[in-house]
N, C-alpha and C positions, 0 to 999 in steps of 0.2 A: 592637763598637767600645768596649767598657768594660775592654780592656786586659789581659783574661785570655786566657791561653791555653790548648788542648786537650791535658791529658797523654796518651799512648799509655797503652793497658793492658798491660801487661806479659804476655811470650809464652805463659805458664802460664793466664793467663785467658783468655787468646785460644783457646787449643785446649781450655778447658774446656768454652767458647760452640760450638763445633765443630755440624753439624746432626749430627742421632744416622747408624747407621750405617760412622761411622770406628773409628779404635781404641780411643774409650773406648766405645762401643757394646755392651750385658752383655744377655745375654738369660736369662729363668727355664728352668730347668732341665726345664722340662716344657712348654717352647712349640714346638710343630712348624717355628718356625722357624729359621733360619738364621741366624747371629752375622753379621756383618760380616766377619771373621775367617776364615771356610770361603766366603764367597761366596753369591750369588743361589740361592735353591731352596727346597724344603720339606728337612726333617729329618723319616727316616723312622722313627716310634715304634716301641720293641725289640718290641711287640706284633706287628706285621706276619713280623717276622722268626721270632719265635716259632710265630705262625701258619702258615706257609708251609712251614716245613720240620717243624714237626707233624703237617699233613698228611700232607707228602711223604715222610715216615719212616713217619707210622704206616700208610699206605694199603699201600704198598708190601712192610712185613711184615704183615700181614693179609693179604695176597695171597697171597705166598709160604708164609705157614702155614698157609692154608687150601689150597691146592696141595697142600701135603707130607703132610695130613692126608688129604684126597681120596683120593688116589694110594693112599696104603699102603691105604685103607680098602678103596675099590674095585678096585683094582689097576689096569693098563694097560689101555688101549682094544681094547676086545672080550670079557677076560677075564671081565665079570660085567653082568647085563641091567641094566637102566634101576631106580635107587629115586626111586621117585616120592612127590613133595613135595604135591602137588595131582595126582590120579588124571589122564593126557592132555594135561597141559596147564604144568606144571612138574615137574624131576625132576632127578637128578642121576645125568650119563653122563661120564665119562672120555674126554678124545680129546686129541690134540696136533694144534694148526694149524701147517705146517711155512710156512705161507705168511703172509699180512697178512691185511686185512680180508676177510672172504667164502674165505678162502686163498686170495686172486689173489699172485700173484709165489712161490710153491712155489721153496724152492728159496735162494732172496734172503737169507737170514735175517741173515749180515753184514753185507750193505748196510742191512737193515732196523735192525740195531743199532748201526750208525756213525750213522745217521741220529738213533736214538732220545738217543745223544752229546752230536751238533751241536743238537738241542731243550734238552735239559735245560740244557748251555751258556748255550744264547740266552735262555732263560728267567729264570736268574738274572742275565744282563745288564739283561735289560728289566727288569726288576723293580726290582734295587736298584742299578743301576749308572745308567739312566736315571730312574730312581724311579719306575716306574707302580704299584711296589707302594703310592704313596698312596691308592688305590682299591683297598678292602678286600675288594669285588668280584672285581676282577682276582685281587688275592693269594689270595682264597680260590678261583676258576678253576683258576688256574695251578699253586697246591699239590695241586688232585687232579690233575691232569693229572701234574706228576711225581711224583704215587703210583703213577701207573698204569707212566708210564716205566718206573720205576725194578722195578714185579715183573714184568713182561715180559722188561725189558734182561738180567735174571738170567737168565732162560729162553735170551731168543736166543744169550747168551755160551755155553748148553753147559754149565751151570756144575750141572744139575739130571744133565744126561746121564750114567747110569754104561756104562759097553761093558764090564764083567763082568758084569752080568747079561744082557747078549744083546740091546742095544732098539735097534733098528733107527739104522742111521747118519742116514738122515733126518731124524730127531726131534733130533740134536743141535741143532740152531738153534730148533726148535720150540718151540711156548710151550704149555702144557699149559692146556685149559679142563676145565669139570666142569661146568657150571650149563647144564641143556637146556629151551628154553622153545617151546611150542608152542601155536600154535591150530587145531587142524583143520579143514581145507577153504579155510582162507584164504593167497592165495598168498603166497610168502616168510615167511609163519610157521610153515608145516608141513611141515618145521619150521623155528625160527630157529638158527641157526650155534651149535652151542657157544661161552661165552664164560667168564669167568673176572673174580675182583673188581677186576684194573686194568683189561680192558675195559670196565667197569660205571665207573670212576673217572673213564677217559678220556673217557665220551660225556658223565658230567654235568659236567664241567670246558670240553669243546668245549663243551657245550650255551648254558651259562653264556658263555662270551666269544661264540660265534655272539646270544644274545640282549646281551649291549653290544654290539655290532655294530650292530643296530636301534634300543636306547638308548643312546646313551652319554651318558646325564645323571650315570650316577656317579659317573664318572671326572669329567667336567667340572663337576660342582657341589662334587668336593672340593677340585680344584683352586682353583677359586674361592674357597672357603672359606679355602684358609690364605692365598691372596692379599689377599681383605678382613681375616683376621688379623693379614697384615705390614704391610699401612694402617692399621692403626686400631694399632695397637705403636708404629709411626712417628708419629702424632700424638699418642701419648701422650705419646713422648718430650721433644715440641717442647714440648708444652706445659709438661713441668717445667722444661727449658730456660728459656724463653721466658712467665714465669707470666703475662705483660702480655693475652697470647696469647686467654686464655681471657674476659677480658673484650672482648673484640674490639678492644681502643684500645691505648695507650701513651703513654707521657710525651717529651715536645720538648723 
C-alpha cells in the first residue's frame, strides 16, 4: 500500500532465469551426459566405440590369419599327424566343422551364417542404438563375441573354399579349426572337438554375459552412476542460477 508498483522483467530475463535443461542448457565437452538438445540418456564415450570394434576387427583377423597359416602349414585334415604343443594333452590337428557346436546340424552352414548376420546386426543395435554399451563390461563381451562372428562368418560364406584344388564340396560352409585339446580317460575331453581362435573368443565373450546374467551390478551401478551425474549437474546449475539457493534462504 505505499504506492508502488511491480515492474515485469523483461522476456530476455525471464528465459535467462529458465530452470537448466531448456535451450540455454550447455554441457562440458567430456560429461557423459546428454544436452537438453539430444534428449533424456547417457552419451556414449568414443572410448567404447573404439573398444568394441577393436575387438571385433582384431579378434576376427587373428582368427583368420592364424587359419590361413595353419592350413598351408599342416595342410588339409588327414594330410599330416597331430604337432603337439604339450605331449597328449594339447597339439595342433587340422579339421573343417561342416556343422555347429559339437558339428550338430552338418550340413546348415547358410542357415548358420544368416544367423551369424542377424547377431552381429542385433548387437550393434543393443549396444549403441539402445546404449548398453554404457557397461564396459557388456562392450568388452560383445566385442569378442563379434570377433569370433565375424572369423567364422568368413569361413561359413565359402569365402576360404577354393574347388581347383579338389576340397570336398562339404567343407564349403565349413569353418576350419586346428587347436586339438585333450585329457585322457576323461569323458568328452578325450578328446575335445577341434576348435579355432573365434571359437576361443565366442565362449569368453558368452562366458562373460552368462556371468552378468548372475551379476548385473555393472550394468546397473553405471547406470546409476551417470544418473547421480545428471543430479548433481542439475543442481549445480540451479545453484548458479539461483545463488540464494546455496544459503538455503532468500530475500522478500
Amino acid at each position: 500500500m505505499d504506492g508502488s508498483t511491480a515492474k515485469p522483467e523483461p522476456a530476455s530475463k525471464q528465459l535467462d532465469s529458465a530452470p537448466s535443461g531448456h535451450s540455454e542448457h550447455t554441457d562440458d565437452p567430456d560429461s557423459p551426459i546428454l544436452s537438453g538438445k539430444s534428449g533424456p540418456g547417457p552419451v556414449l564415450p568414443p572410448s567404447r566405440f573404439i573398444l568394441f570394434f577393436s575387438l571385433a576387427v582384431t579378434g576376427g583377423i587373428a582368427d583368420l590369419l592364424s587359419k590361413s597359416f595353419i592350413f598351408r602349414w599342416r595342410g588339409l585334415p588327414g594330410q599330416k599327424d597331430i604337432w603337439w604343443v604339450i605331449d597328449g594333452y594339447l597339439g595342433i590337428e587340422t579339421a573343417v566343422n561342416i556343422g555347429a557346436v559339437f558339428g550338430l546340424g552338418a550340413g546348415k552352414g547358410t542357415i548358420f551364417a544368416a544367423f551369424s548376420i542377424v547377431a552381429a546386426i542385433g548387437i550393434c543395435i543393443w549396444l549403441f542404438w539402445f546404449k548398453a554399451a554404457v557397461s564396459l563390461w557388456l562392450t568388452t563381451a560383445l566385442g569378442l563375441v563379434s570377433g569370433g562372428i565375424i572369423g567364422n562368418l568368413y569361413d561359413r560364406l565359402g569365402l576360404w573354399w577354393v574347388d581347383e584344388q579338389g576340397y570336398f564340396i562339404e567343407w564349403q560352409s565349413g569353418v576350419r579349426d586346428w587347436i586339438l585339446f585333450q585329457i585322457p580317460g576323461i569323458p568328452f575331453l578325450d578328446p575335445w572337438p577341434n576348435f579355432n581362435i573365434a571359437d576361443s573368443l565366442l565362449v569368453v565373450g558368452a562366458g562373460m554375459l552368462l556371468y552378468q546374467s548372475f551379476f548385473p551390478g555393472n550394468i546397473t551401478d553405471t547406470k546409476e552412476e551417470v544418473g547421480s551425474t545428471e543430479e548433481l549437474g542439475s543442481t549445480k546449475e540451479q545453484r548458479e542460477i539461483h545463488p540464494a539457493s546455496k544459503s538455503g534462504g532468500g530475500t522478500d
